[in-house]
C-alpha positions in Angstrom: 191.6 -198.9 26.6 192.8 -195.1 26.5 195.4 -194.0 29.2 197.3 -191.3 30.6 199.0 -189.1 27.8 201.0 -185.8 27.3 199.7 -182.9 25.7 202.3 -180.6 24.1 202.2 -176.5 22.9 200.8 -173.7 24.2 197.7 -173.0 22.6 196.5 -176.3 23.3 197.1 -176.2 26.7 195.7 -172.6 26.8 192.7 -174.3 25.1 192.1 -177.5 27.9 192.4 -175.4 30.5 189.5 -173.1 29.5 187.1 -175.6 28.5 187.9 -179.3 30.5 190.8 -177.9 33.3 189.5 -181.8 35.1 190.8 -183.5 32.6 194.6 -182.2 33.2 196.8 -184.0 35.9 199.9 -182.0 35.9 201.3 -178.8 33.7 205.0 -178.8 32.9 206.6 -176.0 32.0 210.5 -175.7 30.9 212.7 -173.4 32.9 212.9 -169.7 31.9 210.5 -170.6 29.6 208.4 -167.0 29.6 206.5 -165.1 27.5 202.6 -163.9 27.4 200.9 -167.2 26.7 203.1 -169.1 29.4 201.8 -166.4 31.9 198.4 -166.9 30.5 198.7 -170.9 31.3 200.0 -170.3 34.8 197.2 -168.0 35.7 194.2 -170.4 34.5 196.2 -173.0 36.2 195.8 -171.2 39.2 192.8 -170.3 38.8 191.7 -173.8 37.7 193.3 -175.4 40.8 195.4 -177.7 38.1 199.6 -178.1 39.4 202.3 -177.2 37.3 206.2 -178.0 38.1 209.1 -176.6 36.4 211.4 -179.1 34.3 214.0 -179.2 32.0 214.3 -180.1 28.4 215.8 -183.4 28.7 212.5 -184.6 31.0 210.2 -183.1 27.9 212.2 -185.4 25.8 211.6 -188.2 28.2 207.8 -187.6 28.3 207.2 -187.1 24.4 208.1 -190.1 22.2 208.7 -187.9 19.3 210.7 -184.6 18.4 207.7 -181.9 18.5 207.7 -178.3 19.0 206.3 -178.5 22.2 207.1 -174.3 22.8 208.6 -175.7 25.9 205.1 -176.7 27.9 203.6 -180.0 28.0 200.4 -181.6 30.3 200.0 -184.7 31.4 196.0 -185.5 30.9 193.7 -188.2 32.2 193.1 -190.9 29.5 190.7 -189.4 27.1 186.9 -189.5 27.8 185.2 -191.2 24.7 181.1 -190.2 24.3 179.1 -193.4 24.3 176.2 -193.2 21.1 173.6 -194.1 22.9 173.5 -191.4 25.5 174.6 -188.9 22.8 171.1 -190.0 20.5 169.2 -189.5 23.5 170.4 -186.1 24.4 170.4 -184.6 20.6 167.0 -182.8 19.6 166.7 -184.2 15.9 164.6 -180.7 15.0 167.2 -179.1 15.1 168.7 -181.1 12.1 172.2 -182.0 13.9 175.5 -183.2 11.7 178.3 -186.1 12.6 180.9 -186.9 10.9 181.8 -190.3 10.9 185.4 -191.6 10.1 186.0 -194.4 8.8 189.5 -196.0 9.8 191.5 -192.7 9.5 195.1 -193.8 10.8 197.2 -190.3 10.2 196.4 -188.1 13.5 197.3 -185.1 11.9 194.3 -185.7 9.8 192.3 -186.5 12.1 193.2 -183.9 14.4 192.3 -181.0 11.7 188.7 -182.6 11.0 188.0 -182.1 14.2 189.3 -178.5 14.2 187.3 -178.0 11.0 184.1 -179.8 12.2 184.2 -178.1 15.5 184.2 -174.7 13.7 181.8 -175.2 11.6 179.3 -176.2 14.1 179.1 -180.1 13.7 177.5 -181.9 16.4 179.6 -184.8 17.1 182.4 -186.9 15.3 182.1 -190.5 15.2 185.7 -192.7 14.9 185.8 -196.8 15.0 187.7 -198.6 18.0 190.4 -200.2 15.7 192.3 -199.3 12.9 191.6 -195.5 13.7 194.0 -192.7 14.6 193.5 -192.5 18.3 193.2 -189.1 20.5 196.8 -187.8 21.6 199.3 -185.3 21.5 199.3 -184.9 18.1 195.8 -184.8 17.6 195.6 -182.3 20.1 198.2 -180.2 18.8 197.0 -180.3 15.2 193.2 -179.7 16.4 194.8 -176.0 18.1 193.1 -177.4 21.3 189.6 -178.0 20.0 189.3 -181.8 21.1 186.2 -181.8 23.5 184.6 -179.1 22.1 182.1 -181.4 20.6 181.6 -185.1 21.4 183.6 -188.0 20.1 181.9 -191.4 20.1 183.6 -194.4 19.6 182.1 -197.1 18.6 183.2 -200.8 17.9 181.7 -201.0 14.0 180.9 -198.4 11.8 178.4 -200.1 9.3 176.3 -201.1 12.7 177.1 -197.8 13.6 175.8 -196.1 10.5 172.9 -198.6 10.7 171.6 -197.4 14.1 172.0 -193.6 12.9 169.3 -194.3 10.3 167.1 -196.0 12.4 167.2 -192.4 14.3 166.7 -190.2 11.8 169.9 -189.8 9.6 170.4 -189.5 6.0 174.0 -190.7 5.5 176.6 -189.2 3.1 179.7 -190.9 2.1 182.2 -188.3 0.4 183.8 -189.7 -2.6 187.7 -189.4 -3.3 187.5 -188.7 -6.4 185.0 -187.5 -9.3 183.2 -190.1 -10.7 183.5 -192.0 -14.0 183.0 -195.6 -15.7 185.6 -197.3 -14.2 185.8 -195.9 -10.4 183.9 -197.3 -7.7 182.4 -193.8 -7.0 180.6 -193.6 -9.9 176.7 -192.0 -9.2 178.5 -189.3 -6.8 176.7 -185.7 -7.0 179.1 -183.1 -7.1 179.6 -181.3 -3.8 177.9 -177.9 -4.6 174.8 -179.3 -6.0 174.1 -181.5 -3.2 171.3 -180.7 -0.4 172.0 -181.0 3.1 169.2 -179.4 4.3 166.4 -182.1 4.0 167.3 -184.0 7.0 169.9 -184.8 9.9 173.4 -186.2 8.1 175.8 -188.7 9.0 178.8 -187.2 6.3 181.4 -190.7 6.2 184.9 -189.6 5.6 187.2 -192.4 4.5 190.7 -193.3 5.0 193.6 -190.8 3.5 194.7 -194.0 0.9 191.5 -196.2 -0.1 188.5 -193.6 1.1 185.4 -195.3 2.0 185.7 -199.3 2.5 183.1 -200.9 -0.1 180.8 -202.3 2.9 180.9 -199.0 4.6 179.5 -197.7 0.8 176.7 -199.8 0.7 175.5 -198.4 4.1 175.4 -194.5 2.2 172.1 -193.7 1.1 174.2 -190.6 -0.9 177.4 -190.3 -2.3 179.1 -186.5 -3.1 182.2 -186.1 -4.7 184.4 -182.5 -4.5 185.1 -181.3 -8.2 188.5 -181.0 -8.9 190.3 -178.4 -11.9 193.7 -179.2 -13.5 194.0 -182.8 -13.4 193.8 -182.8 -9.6 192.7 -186.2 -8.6 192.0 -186.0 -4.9 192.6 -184.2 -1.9 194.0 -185.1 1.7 191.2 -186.1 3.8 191.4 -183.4 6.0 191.1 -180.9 3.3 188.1 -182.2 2.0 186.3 -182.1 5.2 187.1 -178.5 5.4 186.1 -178.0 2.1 183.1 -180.1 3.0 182.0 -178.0 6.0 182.2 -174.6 4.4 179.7 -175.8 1.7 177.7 -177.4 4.4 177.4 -173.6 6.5 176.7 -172.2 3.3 173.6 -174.4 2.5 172.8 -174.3 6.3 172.6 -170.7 6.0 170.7 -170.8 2.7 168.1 -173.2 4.1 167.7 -170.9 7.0 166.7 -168.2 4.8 169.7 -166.4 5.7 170.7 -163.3 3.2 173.6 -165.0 1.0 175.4 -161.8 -0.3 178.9 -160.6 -1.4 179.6 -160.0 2.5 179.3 -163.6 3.2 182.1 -164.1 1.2 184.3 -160.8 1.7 183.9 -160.3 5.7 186.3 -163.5 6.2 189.0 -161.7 4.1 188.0 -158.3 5.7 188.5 -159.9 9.1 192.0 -161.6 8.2 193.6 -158.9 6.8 192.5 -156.7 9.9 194.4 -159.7 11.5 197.6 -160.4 9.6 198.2 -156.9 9.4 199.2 -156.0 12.3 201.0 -159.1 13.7 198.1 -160.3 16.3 198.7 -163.5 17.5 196.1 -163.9 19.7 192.5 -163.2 18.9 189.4 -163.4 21.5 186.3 -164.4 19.3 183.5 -166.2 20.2 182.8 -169.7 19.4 180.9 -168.8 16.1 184.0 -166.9 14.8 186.3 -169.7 15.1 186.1 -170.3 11.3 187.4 -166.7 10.7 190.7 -167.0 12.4 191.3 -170.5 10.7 190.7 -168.8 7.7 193.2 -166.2 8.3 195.7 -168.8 8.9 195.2 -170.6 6.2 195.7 -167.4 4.0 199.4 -166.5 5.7 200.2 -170.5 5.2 199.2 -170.1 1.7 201.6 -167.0 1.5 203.9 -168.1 3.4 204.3 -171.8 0.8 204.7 -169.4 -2.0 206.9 -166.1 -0.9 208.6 -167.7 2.1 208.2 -167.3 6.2 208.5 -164.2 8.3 206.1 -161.7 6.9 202.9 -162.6 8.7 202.0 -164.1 12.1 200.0 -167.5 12.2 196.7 -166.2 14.7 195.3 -168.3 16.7 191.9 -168.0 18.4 190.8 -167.5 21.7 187.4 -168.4 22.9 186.3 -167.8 26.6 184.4 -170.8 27.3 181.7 -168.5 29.7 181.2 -166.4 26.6 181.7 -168.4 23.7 178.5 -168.6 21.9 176.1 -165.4 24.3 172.9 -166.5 24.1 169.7 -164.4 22.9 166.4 -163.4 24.4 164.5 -166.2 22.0 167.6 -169.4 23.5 169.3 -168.7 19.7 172.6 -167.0 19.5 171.8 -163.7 20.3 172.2 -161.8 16.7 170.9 -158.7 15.4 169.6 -160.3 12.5 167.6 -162.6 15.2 166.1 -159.8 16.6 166.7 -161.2 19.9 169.3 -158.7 21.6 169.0 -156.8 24.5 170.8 -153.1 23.8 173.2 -152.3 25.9 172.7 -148.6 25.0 169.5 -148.5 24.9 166.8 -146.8 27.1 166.4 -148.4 30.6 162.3 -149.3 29.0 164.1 -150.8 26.1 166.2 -152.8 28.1 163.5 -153.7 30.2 161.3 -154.5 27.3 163.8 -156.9 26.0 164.3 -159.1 29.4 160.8 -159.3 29.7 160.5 -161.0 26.3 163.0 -163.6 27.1 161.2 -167.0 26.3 161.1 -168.8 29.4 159.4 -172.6 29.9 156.9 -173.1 31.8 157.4 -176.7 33.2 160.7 -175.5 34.5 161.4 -174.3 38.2 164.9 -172.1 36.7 163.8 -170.4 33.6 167.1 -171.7 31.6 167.3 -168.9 29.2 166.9 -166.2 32.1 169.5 -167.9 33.9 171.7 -168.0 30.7 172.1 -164.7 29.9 172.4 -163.7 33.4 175.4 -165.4 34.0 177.1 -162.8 32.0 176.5 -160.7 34.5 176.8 -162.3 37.7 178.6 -165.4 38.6 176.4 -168.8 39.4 177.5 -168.6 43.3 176.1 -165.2 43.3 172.7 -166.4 41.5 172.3 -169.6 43.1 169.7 -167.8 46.2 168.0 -165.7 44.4 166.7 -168.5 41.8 166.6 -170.7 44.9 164.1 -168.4 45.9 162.3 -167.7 43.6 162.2 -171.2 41.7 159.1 -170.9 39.3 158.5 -167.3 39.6 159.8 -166.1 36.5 158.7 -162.1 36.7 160.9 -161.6 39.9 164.0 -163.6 38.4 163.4 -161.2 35.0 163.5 -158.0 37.5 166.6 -159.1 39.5 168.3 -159.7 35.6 167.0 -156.3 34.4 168.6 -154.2 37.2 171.6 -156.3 37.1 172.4 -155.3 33.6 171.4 -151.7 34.5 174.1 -151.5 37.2 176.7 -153.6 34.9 176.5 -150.8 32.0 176.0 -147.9 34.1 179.4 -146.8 33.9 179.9 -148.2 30.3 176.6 -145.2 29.8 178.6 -142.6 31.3 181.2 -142.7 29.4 179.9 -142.9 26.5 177.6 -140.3 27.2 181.3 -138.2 28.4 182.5 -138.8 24.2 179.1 -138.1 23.2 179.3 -134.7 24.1 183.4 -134.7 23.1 183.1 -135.0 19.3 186.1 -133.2 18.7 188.0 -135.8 21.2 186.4 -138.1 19.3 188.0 -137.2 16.1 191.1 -136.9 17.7 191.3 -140.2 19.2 190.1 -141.6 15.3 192.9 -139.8 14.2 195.2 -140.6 16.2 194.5 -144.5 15.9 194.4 -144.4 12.1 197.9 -142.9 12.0 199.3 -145.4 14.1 197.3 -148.5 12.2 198.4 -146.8 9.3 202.3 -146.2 9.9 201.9 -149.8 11.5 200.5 -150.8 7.8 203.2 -149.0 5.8 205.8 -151.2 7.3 204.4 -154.4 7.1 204.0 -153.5 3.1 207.3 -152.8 2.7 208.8 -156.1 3.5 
């Protein structure tokens, strides 16, 4: 049975308290302990109604079993809350093609911890981990996930191979990935290499095995697939963890290719666009939204990567920042609202184009509160403020529509104004552009001289 635990590092803590503040019992922070993220912590704790104390090193020793770098904050949290399968299968919309990872008897929590980081930012649905002989969640898996535990769910179950089983009978195609390549005398022999394999045909179950013996041989049988990640310069295998993240970026990719999603030189060169923009100029904390998760792990990676071969100090390690009201906005159609959707509402544009675009939110008909209404107008007002007005109006969707048209009229009024003010201001404009390079620029110059 899980119990009580300490959680230990700042972005972690920074994470909990945006997304599950309930699940925290008590915040400790160190004395004269300061700096941006610690005031960041003891606002949302304020915020979040969650109490902090002050404390001393020795007592952070006391409460963590291990020497960590705890950055001199730790939480005590509520034993963690375990999805059961059964209510997850009957919540999930199988059209939609949903992913879970299932691991099977991973014991290292650091590995464990970065799937779930991975997984989580590459949109995977749930992860799946067996009762025994796993790596449980705690402070380390926590601190290695960057605070991304309870993003998505994680079911525990009590046998995988039943487990696996019961995912069939729903719907799921399940795909064991293979430690090594294949050949005559390995038991993986049959695997399809990573890149040629289609994802696309049906829900999958992708089984991840242990870092030492991979998948157990009765947990193979249960695959209906085996992949296998090619490997150059007599590179046998790869930490588990690492092949799941090498797993789920070939997983997006084919997820965007089956989507009918332009696949161009951009997909590949935005990431690297977007870290350098990073690493450049020593951000270390970036607000993205849910879907852009991947791009600040990817950044890190790079200055790791740098950092292994020319030595520490030049770059900052970023970490993300996702505001849990805002992480993923959604679109006029109930999709992530994208240009290349064609489901945004333009800020900018006319007030008839605005209009225009609220009235073509899709809205259900068997429902009282139009959900996707509702969705996008809490961006601009908060649910307390809503709650009468749909109260009211339950069912009559035109009136709700109205009230969420001139909301957004009066948000961006001002927004309008001034950018109407720099409209007519070209030359202030240019100035301000100028300005800005010379400083990104000067900023630039000495970062390339170390």
């Amino acid at each position: 049975m899980s119990k009580e635990f300490y959680i230990y590092g700042r972005k972690p803590i920074i994470e909990i308290l945006q997304n599950k503040p309930e699940s925290l019992i008590r915040i400790y922070i160190r004395e004269q302990t300061t700096g941006r993220e610690i005031d960041i912590i003891k606002n949302l704790a304020s915020e979040k109604k969650v109490l902090t104390s002050g404390t001393n090193e020795g007592q952070i020793k006391k409460f963590l079993s291990d020497e960590v770098n705890h950055q001199g904050v730790v939480a005590l949290s509520k034993p963690f809350e375990y999805t059961h399968l059964d209510t997850w299968l009957s919540e999930i919309d199988m059209d939609t093609r949903p992913s879970v990872i299932v691991l099977d008897h991973l014991t290292d929590v650091s590995n464990v911890g970065a799937i779930i980081r991975s997984a989580t930012a590459a949109g995977i649905d749930a992860i799946i981990v067996a009762e025994l002989n796993q790596a449980p969640i705690t402070s380390a898996v926590y601190k290695t996930s960057a605070g991304t535990v309870g993003r998505i769910p994680v079911i525990q179950v009590g046998n995988i191979n039943q487990t696996m089983d019961k995912l069939k009978t729903a719907g799921f195609w399940s795909v064991g990935l293979a430690m090594m390549e294949p050949d005559a005398e390995n038991p993986y022999s049959g695997s399809t290499d990573l890149w040629q394999y289609d994802f696309t045909d049906a829900p999958n179950a992708i089984v991840v095995g242990s870092e030492g013996e991979g998948i157990r041989f009765k947990t193979r049988e249960h695959c209906d697939a085996l992949i296998h990640i090619p490997m150059e310069n007599n590179v046998e295998s790869l930490n588990a963890s690492v092949s799941v993240a090498v797993l789920m970026r070939a997983h997006a990719f084919k997820d965007a290719e089956a989507k009918n999603r332009e696949i161009s030189v951009g997909t590949f060169n935005y990431p690297l666009l977007m870290a350098a923009d990073i690493v450049m100029y020593d951000a270390d904390i970036v607000p993205v939204g849910q879907d852009q998760v991947q791009h600040v792990e990817i950044a890190r990676e790079i200055v790791r990567k740098f950092h292994n071969t020319w030595g520490d100090g030049v770059f900052i390690e970023p970490e993300e920042l996702v505001v849990k009201e805002v992480a993923t906005v959604p679109g006029t159609d109930g999709q992530k609202m994208s240009k290349s959707y064609n489901n945004t509402i333009p800020l900018f544009g006319t007030d008839e184009e605005i209009r225009k675009a609220v009235m073509s939110i899709v809205t259900d008909s068997g429902s009282g509160v139009p959900e996707h209404v509702y969705a996008i107008h809490k961006l601009f007002k908060s649910p307390g403020e809503l709650a009468q007005l749909y109260q009211e109006n339950t069912g009559k969707y035109k009136p709700l529509k109205d009230a969420l048209y001139e909301d957004i009229i009066a948000y961006v009024s001002p927004m309008r104004e001034r950018r109407a003010y720099y409209e007519n201001n070209p030359e202030l404009v240019k100035q301000i552009l100028q300005q800005g390079a010379e400083k990104a620029r000067t900023r630039a110059g000495e970062k390339m001289k170390l």
